[in-house]
N, CA, C and O atoms as a CHARMM CRD file, in Angstrom:
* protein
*
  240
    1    1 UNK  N     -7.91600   2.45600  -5.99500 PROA 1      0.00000
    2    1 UNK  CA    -7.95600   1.06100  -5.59400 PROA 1      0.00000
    3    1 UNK  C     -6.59400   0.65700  -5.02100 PROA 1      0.00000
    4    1 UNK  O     -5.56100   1.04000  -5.56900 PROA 1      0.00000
    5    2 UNK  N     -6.57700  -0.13100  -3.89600 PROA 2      0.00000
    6    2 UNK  CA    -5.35100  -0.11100  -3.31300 PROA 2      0.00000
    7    2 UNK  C     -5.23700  -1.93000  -3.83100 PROA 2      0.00000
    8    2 UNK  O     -6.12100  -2.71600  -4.17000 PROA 2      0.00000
    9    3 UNK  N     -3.74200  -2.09300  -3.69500 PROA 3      0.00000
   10    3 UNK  CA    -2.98100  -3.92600  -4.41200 PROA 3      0.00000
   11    3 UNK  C     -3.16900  -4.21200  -2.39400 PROA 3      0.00000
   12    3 UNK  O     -2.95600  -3.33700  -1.55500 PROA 3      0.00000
   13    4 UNK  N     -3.53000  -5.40000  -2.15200 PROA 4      0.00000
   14    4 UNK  CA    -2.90200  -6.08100  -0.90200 PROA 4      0.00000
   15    4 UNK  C     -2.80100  -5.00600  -0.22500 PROA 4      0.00000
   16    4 UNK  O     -1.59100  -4.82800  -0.36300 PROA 4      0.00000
   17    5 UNK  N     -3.12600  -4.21500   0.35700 PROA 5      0.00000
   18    5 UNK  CA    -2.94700  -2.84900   1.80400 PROA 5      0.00000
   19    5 UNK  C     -4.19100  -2.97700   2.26500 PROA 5      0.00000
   20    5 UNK  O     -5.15100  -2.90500   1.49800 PROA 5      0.00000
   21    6 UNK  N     -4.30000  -3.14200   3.31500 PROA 6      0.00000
   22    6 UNK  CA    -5.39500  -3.38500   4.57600 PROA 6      0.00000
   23    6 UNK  C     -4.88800  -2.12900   5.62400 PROA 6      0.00000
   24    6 UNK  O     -3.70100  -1.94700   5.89900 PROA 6      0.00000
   25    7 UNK  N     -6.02800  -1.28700   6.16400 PROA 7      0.00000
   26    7 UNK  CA    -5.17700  -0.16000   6.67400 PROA 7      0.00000
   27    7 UNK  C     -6.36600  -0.22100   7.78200 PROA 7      0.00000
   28    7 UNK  O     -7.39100  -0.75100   7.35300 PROA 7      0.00000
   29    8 UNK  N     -6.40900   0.17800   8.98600 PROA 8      0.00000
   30    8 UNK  CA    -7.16700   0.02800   9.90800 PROA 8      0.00000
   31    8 UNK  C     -6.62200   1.50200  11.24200 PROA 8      0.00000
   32    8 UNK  O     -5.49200   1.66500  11.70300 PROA 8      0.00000
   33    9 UNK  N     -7.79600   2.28200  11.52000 PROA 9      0.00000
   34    9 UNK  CA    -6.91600   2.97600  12.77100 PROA 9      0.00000
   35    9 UNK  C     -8.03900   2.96100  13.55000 PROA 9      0.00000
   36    9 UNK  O     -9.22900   3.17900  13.32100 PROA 9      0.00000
   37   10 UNK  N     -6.89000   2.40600  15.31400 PROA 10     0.00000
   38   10 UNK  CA    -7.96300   2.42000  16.32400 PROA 10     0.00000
   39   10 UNK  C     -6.97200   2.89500  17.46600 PROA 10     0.00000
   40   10 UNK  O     -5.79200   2.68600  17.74600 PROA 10     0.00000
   41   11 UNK  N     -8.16500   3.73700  18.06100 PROA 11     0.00000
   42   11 UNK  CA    -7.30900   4.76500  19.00800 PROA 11     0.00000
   43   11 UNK  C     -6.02000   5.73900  18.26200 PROA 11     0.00000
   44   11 UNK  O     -4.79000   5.77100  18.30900 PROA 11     0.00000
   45   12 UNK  N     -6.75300   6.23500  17.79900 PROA 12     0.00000
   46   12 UNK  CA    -5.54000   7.26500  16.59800 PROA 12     0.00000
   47   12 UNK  C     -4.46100   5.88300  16.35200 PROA 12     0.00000
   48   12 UNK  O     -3.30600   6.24900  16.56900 PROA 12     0.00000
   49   13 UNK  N     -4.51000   4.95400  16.10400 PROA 13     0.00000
   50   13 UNK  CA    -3.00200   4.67900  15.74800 PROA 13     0.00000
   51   13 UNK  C     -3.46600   3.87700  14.42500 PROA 13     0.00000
   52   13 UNK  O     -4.52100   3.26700  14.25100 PROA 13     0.00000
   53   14 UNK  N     -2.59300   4.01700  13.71700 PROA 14     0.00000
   54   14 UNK  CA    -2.80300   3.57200  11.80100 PROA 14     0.00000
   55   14 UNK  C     -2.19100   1.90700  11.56300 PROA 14     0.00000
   56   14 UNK  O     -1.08100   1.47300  11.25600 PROA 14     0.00000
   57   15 UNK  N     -2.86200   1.57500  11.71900 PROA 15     0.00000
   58   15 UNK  CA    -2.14500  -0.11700  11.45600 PROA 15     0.00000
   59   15 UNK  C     -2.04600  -0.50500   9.53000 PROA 15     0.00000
   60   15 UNK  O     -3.02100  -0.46500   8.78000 PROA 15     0.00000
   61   16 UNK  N     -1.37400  -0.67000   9.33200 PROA 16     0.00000
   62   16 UNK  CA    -0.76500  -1.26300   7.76700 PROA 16     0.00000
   63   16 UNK  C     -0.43700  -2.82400   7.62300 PROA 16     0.00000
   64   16 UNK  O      0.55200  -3.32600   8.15600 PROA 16     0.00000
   65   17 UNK  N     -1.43000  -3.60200   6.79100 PROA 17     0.00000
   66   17 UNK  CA    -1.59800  -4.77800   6.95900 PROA 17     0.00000
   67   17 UNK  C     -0.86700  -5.30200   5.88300 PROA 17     0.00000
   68   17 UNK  O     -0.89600  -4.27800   5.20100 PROA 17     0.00000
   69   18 UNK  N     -0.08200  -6.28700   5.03700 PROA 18     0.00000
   70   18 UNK  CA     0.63600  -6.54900   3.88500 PROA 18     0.00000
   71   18 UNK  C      1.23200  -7.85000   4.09100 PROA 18     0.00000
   72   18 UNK  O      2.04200  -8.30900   4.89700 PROA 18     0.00000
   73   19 UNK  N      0.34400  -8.45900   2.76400 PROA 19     0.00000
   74   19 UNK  CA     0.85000 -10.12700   2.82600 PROA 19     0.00000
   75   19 UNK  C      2.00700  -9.53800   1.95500 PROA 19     0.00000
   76   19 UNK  O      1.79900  -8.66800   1.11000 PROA 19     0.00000
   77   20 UNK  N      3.64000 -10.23700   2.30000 PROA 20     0.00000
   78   20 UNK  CA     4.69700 -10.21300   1.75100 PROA 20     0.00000
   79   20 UNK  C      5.14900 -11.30200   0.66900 PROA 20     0.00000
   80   20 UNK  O      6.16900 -11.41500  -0.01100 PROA 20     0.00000
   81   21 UNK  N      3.54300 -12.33700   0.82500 PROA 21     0.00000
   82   21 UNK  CA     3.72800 -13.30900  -0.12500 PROA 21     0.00000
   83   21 UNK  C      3.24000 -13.34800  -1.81900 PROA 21     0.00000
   84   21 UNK  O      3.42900 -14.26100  -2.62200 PROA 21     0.00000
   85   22 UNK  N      2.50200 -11.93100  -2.05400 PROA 22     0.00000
   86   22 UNK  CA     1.56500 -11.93700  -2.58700 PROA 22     0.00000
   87   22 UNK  C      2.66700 -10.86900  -3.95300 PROA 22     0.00000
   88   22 UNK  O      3.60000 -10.14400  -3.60600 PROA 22     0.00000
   89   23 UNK  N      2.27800 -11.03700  -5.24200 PROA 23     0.00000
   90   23 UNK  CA     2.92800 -10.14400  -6.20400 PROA 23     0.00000
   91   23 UNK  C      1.89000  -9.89700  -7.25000 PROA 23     0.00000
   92   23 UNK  O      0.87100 -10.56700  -7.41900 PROA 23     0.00000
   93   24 UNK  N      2.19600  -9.06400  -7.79100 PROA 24     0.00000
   94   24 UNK  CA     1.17300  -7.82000  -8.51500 PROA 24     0.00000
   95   24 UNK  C      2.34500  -7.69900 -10.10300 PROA 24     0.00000
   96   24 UNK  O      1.77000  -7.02400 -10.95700 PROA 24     0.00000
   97   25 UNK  N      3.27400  -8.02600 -10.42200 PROA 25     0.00000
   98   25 UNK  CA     3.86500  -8.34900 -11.39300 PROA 25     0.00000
   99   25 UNK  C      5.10200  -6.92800 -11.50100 PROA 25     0.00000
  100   25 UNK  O      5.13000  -6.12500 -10.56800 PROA 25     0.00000
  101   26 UNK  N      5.70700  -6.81900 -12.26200 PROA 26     0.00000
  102   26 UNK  CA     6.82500  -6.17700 -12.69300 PROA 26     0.00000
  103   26 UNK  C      5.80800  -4.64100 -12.59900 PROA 26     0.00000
  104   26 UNK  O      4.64500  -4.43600 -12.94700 PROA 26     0.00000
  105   27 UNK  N      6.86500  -3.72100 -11.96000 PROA 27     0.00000
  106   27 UNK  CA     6.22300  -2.08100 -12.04500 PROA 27     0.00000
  107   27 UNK  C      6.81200  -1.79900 -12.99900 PROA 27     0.00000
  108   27 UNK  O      7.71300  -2.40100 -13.58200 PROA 27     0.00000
  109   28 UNK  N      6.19500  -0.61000 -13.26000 PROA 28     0.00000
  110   28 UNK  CA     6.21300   0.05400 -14.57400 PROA 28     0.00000
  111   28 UNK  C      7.55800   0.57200 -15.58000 PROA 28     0.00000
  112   28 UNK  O      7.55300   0.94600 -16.75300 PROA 28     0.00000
  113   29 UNK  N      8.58000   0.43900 -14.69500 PROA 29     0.00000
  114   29 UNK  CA    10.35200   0.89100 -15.11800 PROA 29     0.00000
  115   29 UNK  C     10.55600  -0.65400 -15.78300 PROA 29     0.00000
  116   29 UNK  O     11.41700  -0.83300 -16.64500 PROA 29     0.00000
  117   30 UNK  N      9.73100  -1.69900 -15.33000 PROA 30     0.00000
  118   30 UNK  CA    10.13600  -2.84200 -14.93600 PROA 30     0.00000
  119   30 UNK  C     11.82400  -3.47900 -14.28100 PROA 30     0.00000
  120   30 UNK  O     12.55200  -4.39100 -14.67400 PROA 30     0.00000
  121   31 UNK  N     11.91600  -2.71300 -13.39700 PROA 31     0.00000
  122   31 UNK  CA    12.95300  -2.69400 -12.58600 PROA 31     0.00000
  123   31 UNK  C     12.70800  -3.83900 -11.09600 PROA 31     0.00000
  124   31 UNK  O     13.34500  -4.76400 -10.59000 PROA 31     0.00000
  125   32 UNK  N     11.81000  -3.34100 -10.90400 PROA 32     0.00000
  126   32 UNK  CA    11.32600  -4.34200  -9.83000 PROA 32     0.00000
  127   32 UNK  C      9.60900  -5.09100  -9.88100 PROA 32     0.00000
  128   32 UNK  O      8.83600  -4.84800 -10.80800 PROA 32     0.00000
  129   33 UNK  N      9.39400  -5.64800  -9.16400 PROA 33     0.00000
  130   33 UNK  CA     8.07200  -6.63600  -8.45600 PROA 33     0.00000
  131   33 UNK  C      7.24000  -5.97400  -7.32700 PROA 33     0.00000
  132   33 UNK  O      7.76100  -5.76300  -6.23200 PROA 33     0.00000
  133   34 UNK  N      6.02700  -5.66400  -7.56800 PROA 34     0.00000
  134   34 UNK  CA     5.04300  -4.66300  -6.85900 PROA 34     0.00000
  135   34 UNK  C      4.67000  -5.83000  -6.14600 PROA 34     0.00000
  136   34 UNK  O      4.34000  -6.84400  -6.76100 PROA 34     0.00000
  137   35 UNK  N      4.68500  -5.79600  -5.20900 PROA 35     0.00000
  138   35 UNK  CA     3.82200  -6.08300  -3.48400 PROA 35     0.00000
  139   35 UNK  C      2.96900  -5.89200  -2.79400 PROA 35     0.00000
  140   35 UNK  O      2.12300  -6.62000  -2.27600 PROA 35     0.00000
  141   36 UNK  N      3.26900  -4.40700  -2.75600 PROA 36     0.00000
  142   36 UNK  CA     1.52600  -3.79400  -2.25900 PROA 36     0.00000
  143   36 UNK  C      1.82200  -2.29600  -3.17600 PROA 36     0.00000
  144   36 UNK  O      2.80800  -1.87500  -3.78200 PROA 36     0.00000
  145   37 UNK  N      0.62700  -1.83000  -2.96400 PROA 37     0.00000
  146   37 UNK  CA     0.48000  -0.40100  -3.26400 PROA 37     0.00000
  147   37 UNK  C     -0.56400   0.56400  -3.12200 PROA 37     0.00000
  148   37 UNK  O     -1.48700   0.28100  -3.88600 PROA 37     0.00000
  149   38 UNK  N     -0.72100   1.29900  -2.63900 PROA 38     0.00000
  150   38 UNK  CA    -1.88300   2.01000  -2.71900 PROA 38     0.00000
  151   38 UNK  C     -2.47700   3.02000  -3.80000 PROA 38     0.00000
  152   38 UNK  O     -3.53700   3.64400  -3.83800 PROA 38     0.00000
  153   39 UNK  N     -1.04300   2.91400  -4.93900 PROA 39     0.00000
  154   39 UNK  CA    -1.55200   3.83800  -6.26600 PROA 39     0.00000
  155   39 UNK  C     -2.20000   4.62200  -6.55600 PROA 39     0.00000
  156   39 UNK  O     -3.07400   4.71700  -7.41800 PROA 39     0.00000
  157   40 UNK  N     -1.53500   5.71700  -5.33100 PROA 40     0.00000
  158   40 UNK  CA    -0.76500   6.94900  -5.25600 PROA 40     0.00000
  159   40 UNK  C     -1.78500   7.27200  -4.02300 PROA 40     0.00000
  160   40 UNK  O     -2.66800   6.47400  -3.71000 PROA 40     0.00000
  161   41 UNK  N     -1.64900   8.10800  -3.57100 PROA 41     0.00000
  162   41 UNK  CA    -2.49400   9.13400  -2.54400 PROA 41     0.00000
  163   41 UNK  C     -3.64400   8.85200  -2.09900 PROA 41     0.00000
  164   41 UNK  O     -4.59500   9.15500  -2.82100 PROA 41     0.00000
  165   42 UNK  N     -3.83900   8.37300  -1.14500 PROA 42     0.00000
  166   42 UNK  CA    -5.42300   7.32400  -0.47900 PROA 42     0.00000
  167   42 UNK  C     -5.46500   8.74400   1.02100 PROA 42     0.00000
  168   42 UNK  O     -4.63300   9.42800   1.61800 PROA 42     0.00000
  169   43 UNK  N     -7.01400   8.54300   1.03600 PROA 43     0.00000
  170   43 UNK  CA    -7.27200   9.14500   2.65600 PROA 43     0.00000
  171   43 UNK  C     -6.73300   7.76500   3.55000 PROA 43     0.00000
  172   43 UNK  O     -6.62000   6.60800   3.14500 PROA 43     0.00000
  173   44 UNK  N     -6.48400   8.24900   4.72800 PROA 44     0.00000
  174   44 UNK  CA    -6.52100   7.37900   5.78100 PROA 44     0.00000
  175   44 UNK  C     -8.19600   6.98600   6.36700 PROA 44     0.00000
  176   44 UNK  O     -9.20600   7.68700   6.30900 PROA 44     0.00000
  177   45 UNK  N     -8.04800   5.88500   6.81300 PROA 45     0.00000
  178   45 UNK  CA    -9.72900   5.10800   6.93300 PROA 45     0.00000
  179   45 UNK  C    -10.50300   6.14600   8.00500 PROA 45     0.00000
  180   45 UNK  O    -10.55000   5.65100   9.13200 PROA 45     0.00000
  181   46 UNK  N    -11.21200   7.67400   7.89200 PROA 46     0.00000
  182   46 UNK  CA   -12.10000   7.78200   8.95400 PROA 46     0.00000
  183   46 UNK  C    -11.52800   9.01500   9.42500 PROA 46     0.00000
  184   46 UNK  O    -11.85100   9.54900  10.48600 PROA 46     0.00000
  185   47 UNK  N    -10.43700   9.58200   8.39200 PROA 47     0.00000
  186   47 UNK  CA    -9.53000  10.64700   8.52500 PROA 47     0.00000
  187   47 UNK  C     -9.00900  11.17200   7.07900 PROA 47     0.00000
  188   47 UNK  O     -7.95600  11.09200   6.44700 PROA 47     0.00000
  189   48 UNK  N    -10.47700  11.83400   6.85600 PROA 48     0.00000
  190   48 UNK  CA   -10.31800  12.37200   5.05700 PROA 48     0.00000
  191   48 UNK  C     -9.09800  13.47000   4.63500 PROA 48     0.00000
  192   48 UNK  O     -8.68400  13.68700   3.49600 PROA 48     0.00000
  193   49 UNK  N     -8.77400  13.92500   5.55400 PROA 49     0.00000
  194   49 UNK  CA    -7.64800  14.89600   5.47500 PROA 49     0.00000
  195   49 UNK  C     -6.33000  14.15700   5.39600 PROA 49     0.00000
  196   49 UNK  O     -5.36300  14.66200   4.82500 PROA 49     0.00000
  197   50 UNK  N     -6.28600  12.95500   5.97000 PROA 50     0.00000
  198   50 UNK  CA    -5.47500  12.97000   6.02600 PROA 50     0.00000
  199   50 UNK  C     -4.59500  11.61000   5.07300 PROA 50     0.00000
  200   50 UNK  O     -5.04800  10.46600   5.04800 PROA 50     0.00000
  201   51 UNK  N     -3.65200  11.90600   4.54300 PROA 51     0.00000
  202   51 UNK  CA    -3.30400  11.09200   3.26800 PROA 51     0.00000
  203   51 UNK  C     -1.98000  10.30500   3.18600 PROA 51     0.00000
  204   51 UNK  O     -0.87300  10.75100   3.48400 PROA 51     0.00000
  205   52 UNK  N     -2.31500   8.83400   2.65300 PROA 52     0.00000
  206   52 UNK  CA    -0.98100   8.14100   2.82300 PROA 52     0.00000
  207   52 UNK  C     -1.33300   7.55100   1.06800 PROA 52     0.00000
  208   52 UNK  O     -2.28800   7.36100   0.31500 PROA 52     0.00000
  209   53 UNK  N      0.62900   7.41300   1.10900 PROA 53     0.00000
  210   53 UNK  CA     0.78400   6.62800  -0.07600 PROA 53     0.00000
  211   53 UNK  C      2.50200   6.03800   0.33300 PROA 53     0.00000
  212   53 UNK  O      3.59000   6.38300   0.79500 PROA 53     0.00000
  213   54 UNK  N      1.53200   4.62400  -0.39000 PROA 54     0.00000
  214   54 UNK  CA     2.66600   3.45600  -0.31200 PROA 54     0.00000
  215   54 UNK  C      2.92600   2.49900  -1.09600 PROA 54     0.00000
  216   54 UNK  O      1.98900   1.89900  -1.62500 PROA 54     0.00000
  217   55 UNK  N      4.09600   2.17900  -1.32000 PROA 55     0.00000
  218   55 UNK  CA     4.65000   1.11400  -2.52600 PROA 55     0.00000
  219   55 UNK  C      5.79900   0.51500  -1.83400 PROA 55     0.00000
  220   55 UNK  O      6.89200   1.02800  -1.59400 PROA 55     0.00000
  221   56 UNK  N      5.12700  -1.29200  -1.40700 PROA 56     0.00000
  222   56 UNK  CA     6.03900  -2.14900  -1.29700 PROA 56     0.00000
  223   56 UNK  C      6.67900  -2.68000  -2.71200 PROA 56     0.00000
  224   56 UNK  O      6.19100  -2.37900  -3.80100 PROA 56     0.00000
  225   57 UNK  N      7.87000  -3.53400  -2.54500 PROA 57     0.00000
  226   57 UNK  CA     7.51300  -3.80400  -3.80500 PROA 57     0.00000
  227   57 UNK  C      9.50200  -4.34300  -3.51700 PROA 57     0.00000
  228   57 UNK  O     10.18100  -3.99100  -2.55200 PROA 57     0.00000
  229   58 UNK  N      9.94400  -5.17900  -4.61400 PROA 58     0.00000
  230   58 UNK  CA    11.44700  -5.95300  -4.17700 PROA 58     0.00000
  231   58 UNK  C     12.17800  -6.01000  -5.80400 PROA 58     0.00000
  232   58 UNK  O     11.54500  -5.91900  -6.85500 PROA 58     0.00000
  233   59 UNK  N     13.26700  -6.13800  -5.70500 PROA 59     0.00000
  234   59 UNK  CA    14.19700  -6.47500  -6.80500 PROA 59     0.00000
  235   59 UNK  C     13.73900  -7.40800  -7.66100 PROA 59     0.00000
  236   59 UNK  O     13.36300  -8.46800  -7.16100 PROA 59     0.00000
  237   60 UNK  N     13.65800  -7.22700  -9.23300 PROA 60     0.00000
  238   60 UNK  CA    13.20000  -8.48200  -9.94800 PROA 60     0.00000
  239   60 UNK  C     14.45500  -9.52100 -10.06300 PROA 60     0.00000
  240   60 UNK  O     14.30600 -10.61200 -10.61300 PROA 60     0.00000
């Protein structure tokens, strides 16, 4: 399950969508504030091979 990541590809190109307003609470070190995430290793939309992982996320 991905936090806030909207991922879209048209014409091979991978678009990454992310409200910067949006928070998901303290990560797990509790060091910082999660933003987006895709929590851990996602296919790309329509391209099973192929795999992204991402963690926005800012200073508490």
């Amino acid at each position: 399950m991905m936090k806030n990541v909207d991922m879209v590809v048209e014409k091979n190109i991978l678009t990454i969508r992310v409200d910067l307003e949006k928070e998901f609470g303290a990560s797990k070190s509790g060091k910082s504030i999660t933003i987006a995430s895709t929590e851990g290793n996602v296919s790309v939309p329509g391209h099973e091979g192929i795999k992204i992982g991402l963690n926005i996320y800012r200073a508490k």
